[in-house]
Each structure stands twice: as C-alpha cells, then as structure tokens.
N, C-alpha and C positions, 0 to 999 in steps of 0.2 A: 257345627258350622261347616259348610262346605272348603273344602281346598281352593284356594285363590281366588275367596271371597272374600273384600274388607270389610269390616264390619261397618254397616252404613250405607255401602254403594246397594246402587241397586243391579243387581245381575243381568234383570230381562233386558232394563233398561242399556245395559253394555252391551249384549249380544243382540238388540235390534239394531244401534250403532252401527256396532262395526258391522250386520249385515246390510245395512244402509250404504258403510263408505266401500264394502266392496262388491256392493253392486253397482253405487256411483262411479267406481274405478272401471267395471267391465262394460257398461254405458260409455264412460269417456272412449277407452282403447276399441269398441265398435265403431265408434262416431268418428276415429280416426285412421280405423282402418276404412272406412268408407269411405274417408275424403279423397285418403292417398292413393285408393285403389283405381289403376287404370287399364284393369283387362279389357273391362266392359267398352271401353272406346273405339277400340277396331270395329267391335260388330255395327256400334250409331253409325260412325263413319260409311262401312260400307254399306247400310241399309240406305242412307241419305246420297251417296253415289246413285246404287240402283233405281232410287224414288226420279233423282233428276232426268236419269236416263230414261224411264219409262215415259218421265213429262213430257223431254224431247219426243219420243218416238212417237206418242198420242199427235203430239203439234202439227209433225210431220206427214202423218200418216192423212189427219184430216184436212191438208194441203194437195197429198196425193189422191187421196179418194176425189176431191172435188176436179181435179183435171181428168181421173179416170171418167167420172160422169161426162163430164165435158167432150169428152173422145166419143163416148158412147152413143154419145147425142147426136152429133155430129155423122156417126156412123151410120147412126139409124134414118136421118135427114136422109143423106145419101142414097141409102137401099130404098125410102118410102118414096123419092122422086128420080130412080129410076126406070 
C-alpha cells in the first residue's frame, strides 16, 4: 500500500479534490484581482476625454464649414455680377 494512503479512501478521488479546490482558489484570487484592479481606468478615462473632444471638434467644424460656403457664395455672387 502506498504512503499516506488509508485504506479505503480513494486516492484519484483526493487529488482531483484538492485539484478542484486549488484551482477554485486561483479562480477566486483572479476574479478579485480583477475587480480590485484600477490601472486600466486612466487609459477609459482619457480615451472618453479624447472621443468628446473629437465630438466637439466634428460639431464645430460643420458649423464652420457651413458659414465658410456661405462666404464663398457670396463671394462668388459678387465677382459673377461685377
């Protein structure tokens, strides 16, 4: 009979266990390093900064564009009826 084996138990049946509870254990301690971890928030944060910014800028720009035509039009009136 093997060394610290009781007569009765079953062996495989212990060492799929325990490798059950300590893979359940390195599951848990991922799952909580995951939660606790806040590196990753800087970069969301500033990606969501730059995303509004760009919103803005699109907003703006096809405000601008539309008084540039607007000039242009007006310019060209001008040159075509003098």
């Amino acid at each position: 009979m093997e060394q610290g084996v009781v007569e009765g138990e079953n062996p495989v049946f212990d060492t799929d266990y325990q490798r059950f509870v300590m893979r359940s254990q390195r599951v848990e301690q991922i799952l909580n390093n995951l939660l606790n971890d806040e590196s990753g928030q800087d970069l969301i944060e500033y990606a969501l900064v730059a995303a509004l910014i760009a919103l803005g800028a699109v907003t703006v720009m096809k405000g601008v564009a539309t008084n540039i035509g607007t000039i242009f039009t007006g310019i060209s009136t001008n040159l075509t009826n003098a």
